[in-house]
DRENPASE-66493 format. One record per residue (C-alpha): z, x, y; residue number from 1; residue in one letter. Coordinates in pm, 1 decimal, padded with zeros to 6 digits. Each point is the difference from the previous one (the first is absolute). Layout:
          w          u          v   num   residu
          Z          X          Y   NUM        A
...
This chain:
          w          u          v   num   residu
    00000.0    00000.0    00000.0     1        X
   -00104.7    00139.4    00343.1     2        X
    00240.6    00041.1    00229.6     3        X
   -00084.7   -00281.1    00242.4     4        X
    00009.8   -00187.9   -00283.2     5        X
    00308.8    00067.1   -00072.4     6        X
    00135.8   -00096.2    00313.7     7        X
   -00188.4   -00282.3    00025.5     8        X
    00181.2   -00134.2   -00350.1     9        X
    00362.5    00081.8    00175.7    10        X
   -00031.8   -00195.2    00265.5    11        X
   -00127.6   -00266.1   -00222.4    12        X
    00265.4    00023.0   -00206.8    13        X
    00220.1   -00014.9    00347.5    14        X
   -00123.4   -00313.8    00113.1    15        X
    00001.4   -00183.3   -00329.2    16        X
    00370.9    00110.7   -00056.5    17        X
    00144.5   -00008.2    00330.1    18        X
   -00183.6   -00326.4    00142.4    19        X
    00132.6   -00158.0   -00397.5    20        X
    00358.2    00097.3    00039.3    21        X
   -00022.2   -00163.4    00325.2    22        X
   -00141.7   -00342.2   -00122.5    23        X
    00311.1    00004.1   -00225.5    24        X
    00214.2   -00028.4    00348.4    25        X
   -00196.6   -00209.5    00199.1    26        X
   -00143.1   -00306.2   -00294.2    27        X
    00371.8   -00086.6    00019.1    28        X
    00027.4   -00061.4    00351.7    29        X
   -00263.8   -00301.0   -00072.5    30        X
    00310.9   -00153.6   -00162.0    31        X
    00209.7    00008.7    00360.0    32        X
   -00270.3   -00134.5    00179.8    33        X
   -00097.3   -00268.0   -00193.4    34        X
    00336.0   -00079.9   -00221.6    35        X
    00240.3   -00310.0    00117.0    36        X
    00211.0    00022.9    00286.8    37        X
   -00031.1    00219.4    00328.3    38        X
   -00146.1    00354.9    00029.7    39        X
    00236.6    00261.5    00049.2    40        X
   -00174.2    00353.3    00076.4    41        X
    00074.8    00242.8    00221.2    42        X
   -00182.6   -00080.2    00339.4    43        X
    00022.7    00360.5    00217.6    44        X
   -00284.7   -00124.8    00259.1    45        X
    00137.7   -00394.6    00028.2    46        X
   -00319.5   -00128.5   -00123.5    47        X
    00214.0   -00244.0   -00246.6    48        X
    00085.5    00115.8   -00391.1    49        X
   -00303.6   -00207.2   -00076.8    50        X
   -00267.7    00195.5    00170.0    51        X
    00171.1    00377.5   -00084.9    52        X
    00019.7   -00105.3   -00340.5    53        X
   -00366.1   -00106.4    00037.3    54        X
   -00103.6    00334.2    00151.7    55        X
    00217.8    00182.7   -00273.4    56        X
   -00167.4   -00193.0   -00269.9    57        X
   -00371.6    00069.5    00128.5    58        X
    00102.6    00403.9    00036.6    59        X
    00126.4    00002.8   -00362.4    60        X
   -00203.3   -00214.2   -00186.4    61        X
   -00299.2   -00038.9    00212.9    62        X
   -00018.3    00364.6    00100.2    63        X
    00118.3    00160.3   -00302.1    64        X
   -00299.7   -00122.3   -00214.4    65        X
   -00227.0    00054.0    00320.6    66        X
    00125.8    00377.9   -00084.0    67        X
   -00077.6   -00040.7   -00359.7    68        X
   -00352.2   -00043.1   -00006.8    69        X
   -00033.5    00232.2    00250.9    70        X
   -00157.4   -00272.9    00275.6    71        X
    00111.4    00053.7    00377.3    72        X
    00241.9    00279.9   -00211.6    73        X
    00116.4    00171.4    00377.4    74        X
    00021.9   -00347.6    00204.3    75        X
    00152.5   -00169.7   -00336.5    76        X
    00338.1    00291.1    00043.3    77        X
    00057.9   -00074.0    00354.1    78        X
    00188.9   -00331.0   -00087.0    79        X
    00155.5    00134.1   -00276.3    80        X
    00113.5    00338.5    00230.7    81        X
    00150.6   -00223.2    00224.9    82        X
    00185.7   -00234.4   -00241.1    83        X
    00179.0    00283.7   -00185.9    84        X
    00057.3    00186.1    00295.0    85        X
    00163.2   -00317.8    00105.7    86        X
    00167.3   -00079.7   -00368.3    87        X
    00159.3    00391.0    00060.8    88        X
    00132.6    00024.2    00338.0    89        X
    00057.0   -00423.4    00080.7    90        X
    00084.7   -00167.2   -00300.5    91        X
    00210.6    00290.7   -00174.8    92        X
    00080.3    00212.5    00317.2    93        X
    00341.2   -00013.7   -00014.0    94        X
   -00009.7    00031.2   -00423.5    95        X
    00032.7    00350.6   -00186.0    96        X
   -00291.4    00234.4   -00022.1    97        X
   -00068.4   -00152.2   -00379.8    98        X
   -00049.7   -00317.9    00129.5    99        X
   -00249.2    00118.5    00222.8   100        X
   -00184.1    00231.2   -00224.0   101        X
   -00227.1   -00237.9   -00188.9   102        X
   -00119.2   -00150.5    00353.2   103        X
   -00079.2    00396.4    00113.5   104        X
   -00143.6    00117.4   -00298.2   105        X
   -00272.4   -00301.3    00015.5   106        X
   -00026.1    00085.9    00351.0   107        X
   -00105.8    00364.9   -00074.4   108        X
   -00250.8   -00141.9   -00262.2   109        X
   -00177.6   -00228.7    00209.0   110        X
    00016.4    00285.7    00286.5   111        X
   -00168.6    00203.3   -00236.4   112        X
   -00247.8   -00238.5   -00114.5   113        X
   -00084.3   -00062.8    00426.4   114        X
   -00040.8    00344.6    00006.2   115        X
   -00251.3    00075.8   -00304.9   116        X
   -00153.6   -00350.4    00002.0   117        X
   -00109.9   -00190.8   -00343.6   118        X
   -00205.8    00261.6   -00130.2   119        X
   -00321.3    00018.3   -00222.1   120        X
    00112.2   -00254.5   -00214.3   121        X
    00077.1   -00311.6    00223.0   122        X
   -00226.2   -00251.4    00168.3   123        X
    00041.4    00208.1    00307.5   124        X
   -00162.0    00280.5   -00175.7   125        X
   -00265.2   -00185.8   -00206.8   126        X
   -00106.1   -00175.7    00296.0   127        X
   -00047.6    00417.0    00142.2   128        X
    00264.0   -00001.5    00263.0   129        X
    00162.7    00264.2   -00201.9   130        X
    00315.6    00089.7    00163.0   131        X
């Protein structure tokens, strides 16, 4: 395998595992927003739980398969940048380091994925806006 190649199959293997894991966290959310009785969800910006939930739910589920296949890979982080920048320093700011940790380490994943882009083998890449 050429090197290139082998590159290319990391950050595949990046965004398939890293925007995955974060389906996990956000396809339960669809249960808050939806389930009996009011929303309650952190609301930093007082838009209303409702609509943060909503724009939590479209970066992690919505986003996270947009970085999947590799479509919009760079635009698709930016939401998901900001929500786990926000899960870090808002939601579990005043919490221990380890609480924070899983929040950070998707942030430096997604960071890295902004940086490189989707690679030869996403949409992006197929459709020749390689990188």
């Amino acid at each position: 395998m050429k090197k290139n190649s082998s590159i290319d199959l990391g950050l595949l293997l990046v965004r398939l595992l890293s925007g995955g894991m974060m389906l996990t966290h956000g396809l339960p959310k669809f249960d808050r927003l939806f389930g009996e009785g009011p929303v309650k969800f952190a609301d930093p910006f007082g838009l209303g739980p409702e609509i943060s939930l909503g724009l939590v739910l479209f970066a992690e589920v919505g986003c996270s398969l947009l970085v999947m296949l590799g479509f919009k890979t760079r635009w698709a982080t930016l939401p998901l940048l900001f929500t786990m920048g926000m899960a870090a320093f808002y939601a579990h700011g005043s919490d221990p380091f380890s609480d924070k940790e899983p929040s950070l380490l998707f942030f430096t994943l997604f960071l890295s994925i902004l940086i490189s882009g989707g690679g030869r083998f996403s949409l992006d890449g197929w459709k020749g806006k390689i990188r």
